[in-house]
N, C-alpha and C positions, 0 to 999 in steps of 0.2 A: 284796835283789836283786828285779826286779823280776819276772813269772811269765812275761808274754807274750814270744813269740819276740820281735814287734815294736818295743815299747817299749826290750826289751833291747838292738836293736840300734841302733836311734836313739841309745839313751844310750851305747855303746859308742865306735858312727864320730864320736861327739862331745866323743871323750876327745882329750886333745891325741898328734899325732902317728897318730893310729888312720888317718885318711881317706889319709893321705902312703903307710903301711903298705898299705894293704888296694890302692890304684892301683897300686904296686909291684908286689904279688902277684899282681894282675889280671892286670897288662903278663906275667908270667910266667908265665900259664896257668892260674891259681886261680881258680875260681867265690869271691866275695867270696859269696855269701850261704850255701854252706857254710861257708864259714872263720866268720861269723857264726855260723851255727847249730852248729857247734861249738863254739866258747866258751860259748854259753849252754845248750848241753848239758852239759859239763864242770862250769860252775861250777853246775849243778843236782845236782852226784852223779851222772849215768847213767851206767854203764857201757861205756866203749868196746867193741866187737865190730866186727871187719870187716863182716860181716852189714846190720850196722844203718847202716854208713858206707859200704856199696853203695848199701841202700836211697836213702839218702837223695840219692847222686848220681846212681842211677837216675832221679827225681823232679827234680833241679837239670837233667841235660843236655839234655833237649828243650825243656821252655820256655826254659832259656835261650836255646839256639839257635832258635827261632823266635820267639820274644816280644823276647826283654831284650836280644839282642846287633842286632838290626836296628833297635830302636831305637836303641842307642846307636850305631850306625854313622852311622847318618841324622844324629840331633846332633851328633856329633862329624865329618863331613863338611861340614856348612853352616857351622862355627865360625869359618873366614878370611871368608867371603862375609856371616857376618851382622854384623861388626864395623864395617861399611861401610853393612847397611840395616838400618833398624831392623825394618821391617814381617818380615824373614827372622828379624832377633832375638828378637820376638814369639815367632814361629812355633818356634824351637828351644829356645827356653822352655815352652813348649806340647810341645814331644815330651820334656822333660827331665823335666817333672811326670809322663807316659806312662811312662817309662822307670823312675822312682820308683814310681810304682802298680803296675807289672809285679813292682820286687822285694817289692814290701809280698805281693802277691798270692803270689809264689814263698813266700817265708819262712812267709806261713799256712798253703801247702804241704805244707812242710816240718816246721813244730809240728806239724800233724795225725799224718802220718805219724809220729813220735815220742810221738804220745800211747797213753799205756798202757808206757812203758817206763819201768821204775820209777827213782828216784832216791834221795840218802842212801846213796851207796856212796862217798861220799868224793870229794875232790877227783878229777877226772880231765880237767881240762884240758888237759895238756902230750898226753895221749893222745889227744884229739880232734883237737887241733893237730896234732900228727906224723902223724896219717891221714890228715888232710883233704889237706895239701902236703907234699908230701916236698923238703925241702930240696936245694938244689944248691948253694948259693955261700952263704956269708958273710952278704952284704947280704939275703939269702932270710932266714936264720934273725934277723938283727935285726929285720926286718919281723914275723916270727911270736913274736917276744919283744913287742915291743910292743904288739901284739894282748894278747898273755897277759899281761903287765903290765897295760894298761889293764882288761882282764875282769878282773883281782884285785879290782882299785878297787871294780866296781861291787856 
């Protein structure tokens, strides 16, 4: 398994089904780069604590609401209008790389904050996962199985 936050989760949303899962979850209120950074807190051994799974949304809610969700509003607002120019296609390409730099930026974030909590306490995925989103439906919890599926893999 790999150490860094980042790596981890490139290799993660790269698992088949991950990227489908993790939009799903978005659409339903989940910050994707906790649900990230818990998986690769779990499969590290750290110990879940409400505490530590405050922290770390305390640190996800603001930049994302200022950083990562108005970028991706922006991209995802120009998507009918750039199918038709390219020079707007360019351009939403150009906020899409923006919008990936902001999670790369969040998630080192979020490693930071997690550094110094120790690991080697055992699997503790299923508990990072049940913290991060509290299921509501069905199609919720297949979403968070395949997360924790594919973080077995890795």
């Amino acid at each position: 398994m790999t150490s860094d936050l980042w790596t981890f989760a490139l290799r993660l949303y790269a698992q088949p089904g991950v990227e489908a899962a993790c939009l799903h979850l978005q659409d339903r209120g989940a910050d994707v780069c906790l649900l990230l950074t818990a998986c690769w807190l779990g499969r590290r051994g750290v110990s879940f604590e409400e505490p530590r799974l405050r922290a770390l949304a305390d640190r996800c809610g603001p930049w994302q609401e200022r950083v990562v969700k108005p970028l991706r509003a922006l991209r995802q607002g120009w998507r009918e209008a750039a199918r038709e120019d390219p020079a707007l296609d360019g351009l939403r390409e150009q906020i899409k790389a923006l919008e990936v730099e902001a999670e790369r930026k969040l998630l080192a974030r979020l490693e930071s904050a997690a550094d110094g909590w120790g690991a080697n306490h055992g699997e503790q995925l299923e508990a990072w996962l049940q913290g991060s989103f509290p299921v509501r439906e069905e199609v919720d919890r297949d979403a968070l199985e395949c997360l924790r599926g594919a973080a077995l893999v890795l």
